[in-house]
N, C-alpha and C positions, 0 to 999 in steps of 0.2 A: 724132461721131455716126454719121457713115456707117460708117468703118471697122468700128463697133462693131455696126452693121447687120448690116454683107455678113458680120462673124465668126461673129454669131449665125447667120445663112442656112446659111453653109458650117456649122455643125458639126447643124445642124437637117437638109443633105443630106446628110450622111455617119453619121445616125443609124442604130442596126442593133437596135431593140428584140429582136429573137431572140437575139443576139451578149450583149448589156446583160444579159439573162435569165439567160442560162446563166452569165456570167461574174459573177452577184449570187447563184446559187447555185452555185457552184465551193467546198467547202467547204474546197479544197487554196490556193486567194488567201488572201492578207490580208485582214481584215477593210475596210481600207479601200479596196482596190480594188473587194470587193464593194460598200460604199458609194456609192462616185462611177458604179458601173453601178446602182445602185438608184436612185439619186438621177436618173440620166437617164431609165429608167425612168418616173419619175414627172414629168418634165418631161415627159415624149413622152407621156403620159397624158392628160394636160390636154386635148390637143389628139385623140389616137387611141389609146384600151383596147381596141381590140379583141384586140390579144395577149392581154393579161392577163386579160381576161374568156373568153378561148378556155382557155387555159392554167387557169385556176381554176375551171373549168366539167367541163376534162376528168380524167375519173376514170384515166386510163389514162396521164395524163403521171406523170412524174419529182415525186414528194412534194416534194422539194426547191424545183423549180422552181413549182408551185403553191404552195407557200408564201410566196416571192418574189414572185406574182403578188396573190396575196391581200391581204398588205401595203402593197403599189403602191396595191390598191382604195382601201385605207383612208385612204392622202395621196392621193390623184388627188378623193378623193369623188364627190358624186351620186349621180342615182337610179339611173342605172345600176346601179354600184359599191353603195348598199345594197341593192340587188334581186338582187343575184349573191352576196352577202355572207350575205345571210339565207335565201338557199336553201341554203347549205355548210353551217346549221348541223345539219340531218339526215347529213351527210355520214357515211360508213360508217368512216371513218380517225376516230379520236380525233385526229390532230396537226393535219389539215383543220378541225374543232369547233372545236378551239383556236382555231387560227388565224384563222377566221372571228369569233370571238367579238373577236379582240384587237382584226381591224380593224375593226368594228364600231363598238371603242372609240374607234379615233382616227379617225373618223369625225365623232365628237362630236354627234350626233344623239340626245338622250335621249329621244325618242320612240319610237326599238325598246331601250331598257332593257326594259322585262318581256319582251320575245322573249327577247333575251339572257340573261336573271333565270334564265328554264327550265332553263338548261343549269348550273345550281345543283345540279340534282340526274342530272348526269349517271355514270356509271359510271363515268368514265374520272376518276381525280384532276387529269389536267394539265388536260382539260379545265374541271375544277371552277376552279382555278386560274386559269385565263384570263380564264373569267369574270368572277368577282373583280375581276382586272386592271382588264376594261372597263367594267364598273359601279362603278369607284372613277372613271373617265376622266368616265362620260355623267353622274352625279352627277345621278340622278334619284328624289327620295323615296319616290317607289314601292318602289322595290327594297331600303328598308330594311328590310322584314318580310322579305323570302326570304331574304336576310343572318345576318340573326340568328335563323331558322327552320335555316340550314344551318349556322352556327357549334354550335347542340346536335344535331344530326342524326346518327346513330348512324353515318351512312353517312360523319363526318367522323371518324372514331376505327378505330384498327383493333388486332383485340384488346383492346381496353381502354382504348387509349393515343391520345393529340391528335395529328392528323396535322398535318403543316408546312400544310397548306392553311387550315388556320383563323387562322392569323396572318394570312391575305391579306385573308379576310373583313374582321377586325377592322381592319385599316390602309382597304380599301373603304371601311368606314363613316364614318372619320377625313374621308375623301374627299369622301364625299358632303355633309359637313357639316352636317346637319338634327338639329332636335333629339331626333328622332323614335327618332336610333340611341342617347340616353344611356340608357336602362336597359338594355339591350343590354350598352354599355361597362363601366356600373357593374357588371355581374355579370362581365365578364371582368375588372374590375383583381384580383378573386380565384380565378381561372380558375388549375386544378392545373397546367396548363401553363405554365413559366415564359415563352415566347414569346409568347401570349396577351398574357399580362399587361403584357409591356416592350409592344407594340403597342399595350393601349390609352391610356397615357398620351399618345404623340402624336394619335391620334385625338382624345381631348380636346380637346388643343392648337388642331387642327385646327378642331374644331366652334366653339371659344368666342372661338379667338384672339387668346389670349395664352400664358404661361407659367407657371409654378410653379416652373421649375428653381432661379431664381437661390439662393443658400443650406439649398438644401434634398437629403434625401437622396431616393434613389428611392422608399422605404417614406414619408418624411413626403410626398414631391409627390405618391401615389398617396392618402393621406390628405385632402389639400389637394381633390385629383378627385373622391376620393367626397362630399365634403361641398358642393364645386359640382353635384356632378351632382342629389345629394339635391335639393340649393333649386332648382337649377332647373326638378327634375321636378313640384315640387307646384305 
């Protein structure tokens, strides 16, 4: 017990959260070196953000390294951390939105879902995307209309054609699980996009909780969905 004490002490006084930062956005390490400096990162949060809320506050640092800090916020949580988090989402960088929205996510707070919801109908696609992400994470019923508002939304298509961002929508709604997304589903298992479509079968899955797979092909289980989804809509 003791010894396990003074290890923790010693490696808590030779902590260098600026060091951990830069070395969690080194984009030339290993992934896992970045790891075990993010993961310190976020132990030394617990206790003192004030780096990472300086660092994700300032517009003038290294994208890289605010990126890293921002994610921090999101395993560190609190109000701090969502009150720094929800002011990035005006941020002037599309990769900043993002990123503010992810950590948002994993925050797990579905109380700022419709904040996050907005950024649905952002400009930036990655952004659109992230979003997505985090409101598949906060899984708040709410945000199933701006979902399926932004799965037809002109601004998900370009030229003509289904952008990779509406498969994220439709896996979201998987996420969210309410029943509120199956007409939604049921008009994507016939959505031209063939990624649409593989997506909404697991969402199903997701909502009802179970499966259709066993003996079946993909056209009979997407048959099997529509005719759940029909009953359960009336």
């Amino acid at each position: 017990m003791i010894v396990s004490l003074l290890t923790l002490l010693i490696g808590l006084a030779a902590a260098d959260p600026a060091a951990d930062l830069r070395q969690a956005a080194d984009p030339d390490l290993t992934s896992a070196a970045r790891m075990e400096a993010f993961e310190r990162l976020v132990r030394t949060g617990t206790t003192d953000m004030r780096l990472v809320l300086d660092v994700c506050a300032d517009g003038e640092a290294d994208t890289r390294r605010r990126w890293v800090a921002c994610r921090v916020l999101g395993q560190v949580r609190g109000d701090r951390a969502r009150t720094q988090l929800l002011a990035l989402l005006s941020d002037s960088e599309p990769a900043m939105r993002t990123v503010a929205v992810q950590a948002l996510g994993d925050l797990g707070d579905s109380s700022v879902a419709p904040q996050v919801a907005e950024l649905l109908q952002d400009e930036a696609i990655m952004v659109r995307g992230g979003t997505a992400e985090a409101l598949g994470k906060l899984r708040n019923p709410a945000t199933v209309a701006p979902l399926a508002a932004a799965l037809s939304s002109r601004d998900s298509y370009y030229r003509g054609t289904s952008t990779w961002v509406r498969r994220h929508y439709v896996v979201a709604l998987g996420q969210i699980g309410h029943d509120s997304a199956i007409p939604t589903l049921l008009n994507a298992l016939d959505d031209p996009d063939p990624e649409v479509v593989a997506a909404s079968v697991p969402a199903f899955e997701s909502i009802a909780g179970f499966s259709y797979s066993e003996g079946r092909s993909n056209a009979e289980q997407r048959a099997a969905w529509r005719r759940w989804g029909q009953a359960r809509s009336q």
